[in-house]
Short mmCIF file of the C-alpha atoms (twelve columns), coordinates in Angstrom:
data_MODEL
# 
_entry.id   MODEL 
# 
loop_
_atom_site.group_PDB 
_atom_site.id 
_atom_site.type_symbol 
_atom_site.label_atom_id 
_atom_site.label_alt_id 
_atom_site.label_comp_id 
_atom_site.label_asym_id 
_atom_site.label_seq_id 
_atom_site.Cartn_x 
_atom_site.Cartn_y 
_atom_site.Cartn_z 
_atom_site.pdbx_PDB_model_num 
ATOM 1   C CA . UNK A 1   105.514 89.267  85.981  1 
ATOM 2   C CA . UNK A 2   102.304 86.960  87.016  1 
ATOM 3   C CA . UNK A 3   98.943  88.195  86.756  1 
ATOM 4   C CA . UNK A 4   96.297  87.211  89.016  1 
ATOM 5   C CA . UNK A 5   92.329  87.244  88.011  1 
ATOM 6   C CA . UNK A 6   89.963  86.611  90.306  1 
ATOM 7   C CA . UNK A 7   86.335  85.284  89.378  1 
ATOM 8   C CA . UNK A 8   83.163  83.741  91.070  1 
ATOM 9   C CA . UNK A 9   81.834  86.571  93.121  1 
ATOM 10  C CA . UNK A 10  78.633  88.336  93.495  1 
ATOM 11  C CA . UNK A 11  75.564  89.214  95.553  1 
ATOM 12  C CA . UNK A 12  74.669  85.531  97.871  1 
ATOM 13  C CA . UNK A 13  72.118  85.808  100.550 1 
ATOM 14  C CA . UNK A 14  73.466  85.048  104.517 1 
ATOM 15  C CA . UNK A 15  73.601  81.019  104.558 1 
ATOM 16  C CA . UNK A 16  74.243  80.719  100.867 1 
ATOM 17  C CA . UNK A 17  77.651  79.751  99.268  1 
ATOM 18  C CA . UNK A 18  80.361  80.508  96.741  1 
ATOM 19  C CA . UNK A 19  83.523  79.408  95.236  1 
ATOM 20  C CA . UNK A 20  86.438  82.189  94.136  1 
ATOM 21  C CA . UNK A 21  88.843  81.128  91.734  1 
ATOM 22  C CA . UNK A 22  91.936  82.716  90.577  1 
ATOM 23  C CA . UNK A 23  93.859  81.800  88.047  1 
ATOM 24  C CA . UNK A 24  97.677  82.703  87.343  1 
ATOM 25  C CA . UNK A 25  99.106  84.066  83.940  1 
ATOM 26  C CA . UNK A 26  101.702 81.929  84.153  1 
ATOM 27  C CA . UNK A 27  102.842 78.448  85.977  1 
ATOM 28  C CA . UNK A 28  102.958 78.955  89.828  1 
ATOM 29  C CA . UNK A 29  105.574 76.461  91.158  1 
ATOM 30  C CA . UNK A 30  103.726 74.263  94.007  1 
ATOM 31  C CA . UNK A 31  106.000 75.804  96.583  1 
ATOM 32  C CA . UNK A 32  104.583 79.163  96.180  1 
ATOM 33  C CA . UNK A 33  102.807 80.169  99.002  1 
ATOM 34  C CA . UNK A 34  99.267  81.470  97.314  1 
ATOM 35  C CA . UNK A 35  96.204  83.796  99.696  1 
ATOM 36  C CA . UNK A 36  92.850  84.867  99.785  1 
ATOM 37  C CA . UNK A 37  92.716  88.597  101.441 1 
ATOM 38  C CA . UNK A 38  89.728  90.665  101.941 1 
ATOM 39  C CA . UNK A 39  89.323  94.015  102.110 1 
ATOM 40  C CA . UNK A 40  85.637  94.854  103.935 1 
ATOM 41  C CA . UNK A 41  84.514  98.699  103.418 1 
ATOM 42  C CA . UNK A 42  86.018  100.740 105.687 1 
ATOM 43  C CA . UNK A 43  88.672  98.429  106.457 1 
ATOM 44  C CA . UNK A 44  92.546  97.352  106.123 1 
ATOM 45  C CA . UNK A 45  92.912  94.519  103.969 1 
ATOM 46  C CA . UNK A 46  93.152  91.394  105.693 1 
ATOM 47  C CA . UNK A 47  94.106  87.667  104.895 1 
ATOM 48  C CA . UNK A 48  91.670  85.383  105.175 1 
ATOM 49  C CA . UNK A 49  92.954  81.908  104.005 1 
ATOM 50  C CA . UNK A 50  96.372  80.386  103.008 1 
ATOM 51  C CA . UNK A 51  97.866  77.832  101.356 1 
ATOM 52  C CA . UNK A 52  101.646 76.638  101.467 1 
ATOM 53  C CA . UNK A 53  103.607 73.187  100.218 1 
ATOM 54  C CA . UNK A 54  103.929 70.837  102.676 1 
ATOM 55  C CA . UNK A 55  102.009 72.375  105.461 1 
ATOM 56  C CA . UNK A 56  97.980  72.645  106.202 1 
ATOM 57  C CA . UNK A 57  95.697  75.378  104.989 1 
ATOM 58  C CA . UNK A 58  95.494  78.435  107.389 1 
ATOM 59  C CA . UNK A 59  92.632  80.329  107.789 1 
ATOM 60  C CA . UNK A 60  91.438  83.123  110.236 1 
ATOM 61  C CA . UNK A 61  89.335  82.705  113.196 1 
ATOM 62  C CA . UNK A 62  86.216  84.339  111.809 1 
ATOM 63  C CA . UNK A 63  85.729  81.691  108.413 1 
ATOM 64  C CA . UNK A 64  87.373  78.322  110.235 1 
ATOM 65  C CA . UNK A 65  84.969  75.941  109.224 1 
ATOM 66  C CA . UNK A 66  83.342  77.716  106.547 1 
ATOM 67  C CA . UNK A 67  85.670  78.578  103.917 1 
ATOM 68  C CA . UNK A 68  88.193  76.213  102.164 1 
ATOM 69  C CA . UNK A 69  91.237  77.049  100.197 1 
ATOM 70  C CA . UNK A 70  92.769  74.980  97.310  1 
ATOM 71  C CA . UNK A 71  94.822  74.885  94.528  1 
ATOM 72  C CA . UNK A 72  95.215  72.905  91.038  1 
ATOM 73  C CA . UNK A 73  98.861  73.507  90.112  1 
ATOM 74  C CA . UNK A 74  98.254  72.343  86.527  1 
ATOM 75  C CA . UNK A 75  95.457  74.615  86.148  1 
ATOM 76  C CA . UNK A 76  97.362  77.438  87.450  1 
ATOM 77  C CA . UNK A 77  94.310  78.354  90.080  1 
ATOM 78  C CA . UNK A 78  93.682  78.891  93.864  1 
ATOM 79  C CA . UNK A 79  90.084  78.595  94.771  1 
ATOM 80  C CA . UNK A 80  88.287  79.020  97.672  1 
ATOM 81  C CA . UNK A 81  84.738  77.587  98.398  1 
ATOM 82  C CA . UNK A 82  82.987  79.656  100.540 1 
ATOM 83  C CA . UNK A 83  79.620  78.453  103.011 1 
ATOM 84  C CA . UNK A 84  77.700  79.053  105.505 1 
ATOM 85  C CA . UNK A 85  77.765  83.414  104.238 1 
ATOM 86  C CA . UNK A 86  77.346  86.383  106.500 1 
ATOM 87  C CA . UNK A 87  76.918  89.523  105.870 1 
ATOM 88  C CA . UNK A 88  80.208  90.232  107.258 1 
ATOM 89  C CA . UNK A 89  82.132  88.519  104.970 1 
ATOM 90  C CA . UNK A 90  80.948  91.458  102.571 1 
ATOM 91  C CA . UNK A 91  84.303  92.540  100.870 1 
ATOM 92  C CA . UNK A 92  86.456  92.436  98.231  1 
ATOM 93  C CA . UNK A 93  88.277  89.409  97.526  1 
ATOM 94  C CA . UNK A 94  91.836  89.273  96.743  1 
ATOM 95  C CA . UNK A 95  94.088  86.470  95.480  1 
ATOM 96  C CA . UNK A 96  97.692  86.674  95.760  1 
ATOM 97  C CA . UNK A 97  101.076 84.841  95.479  1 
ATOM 98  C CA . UNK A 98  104.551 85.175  96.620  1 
ATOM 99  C CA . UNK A 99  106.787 84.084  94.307  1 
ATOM 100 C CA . UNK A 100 110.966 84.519  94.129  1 
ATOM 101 C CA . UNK A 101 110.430 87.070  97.120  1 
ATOM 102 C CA . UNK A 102 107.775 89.077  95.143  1 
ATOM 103 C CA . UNK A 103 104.155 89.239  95.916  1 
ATOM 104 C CA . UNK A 104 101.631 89.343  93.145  1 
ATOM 105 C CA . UNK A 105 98.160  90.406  93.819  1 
ATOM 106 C CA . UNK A 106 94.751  90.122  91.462  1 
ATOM 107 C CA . UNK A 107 92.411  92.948  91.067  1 
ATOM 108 C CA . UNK A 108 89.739  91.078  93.565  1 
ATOM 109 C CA . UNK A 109 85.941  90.462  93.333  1 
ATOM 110 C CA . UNK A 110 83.524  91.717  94.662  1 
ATOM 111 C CA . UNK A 111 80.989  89.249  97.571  1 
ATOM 112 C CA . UNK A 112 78.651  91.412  98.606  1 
ATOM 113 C CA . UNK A 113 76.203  88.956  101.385 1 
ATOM 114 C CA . UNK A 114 72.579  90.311  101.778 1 
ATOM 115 C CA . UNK A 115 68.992  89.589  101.788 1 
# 
């Protein structure tokens, strides 16, 4: 079973930046797709950014230009730098990863964007 952890967030003020990283308990092959969700208070969790062999990152309308997914296979870790901060990109941050038909998800950390 893989374990996720998430690291790298905290309290930014609007117009500052950030970079998540999440690192797998065990080798992800480079064909697993691996996400960044969000979950903002109040609301459904939602993915924000993905990455997938072969094809370009995806991201969502609202952090196109701003955020930027990646991954280190050999490292075992997804990151995603995060600019240009809103206070509506306050949430919880989730990594996760689909692997042999299973989906594997961190615990998330906590960006909380505020002056």
């Amino acid at each position: 079973q893989v374990q996720l952890l998430e690291s790298g967030g905290g309290l930014v003020q609007p117009g500052g930046s950030l970079r998540l990283s999440c690192v797998a308990s065990e080798t992800i092959l480079s064909s697993d797709p691996m996400a960044w969700y969000r979950q903002a208070p109040g609301k459904e969790r939602r993915m924000v950014a993905r990455i997938r062999s072969g094809r370009d990152p995806e991201y969502v309308d609202s952090v196109m230009g701003r955020f930027t997914i990646s991954r280190d296979n050999a490292k075992k870790t997804v990151y995603r730098q995060m600019t240009s901060l809103k206070p509506d990109d306050t949430a919880v941050y989730y990594c996760n990863v689909l692997e042999n038909g299973i989906t594997y998800w961190g615990t998330g950390t906590l960006v909380t964007v505020s002056s």
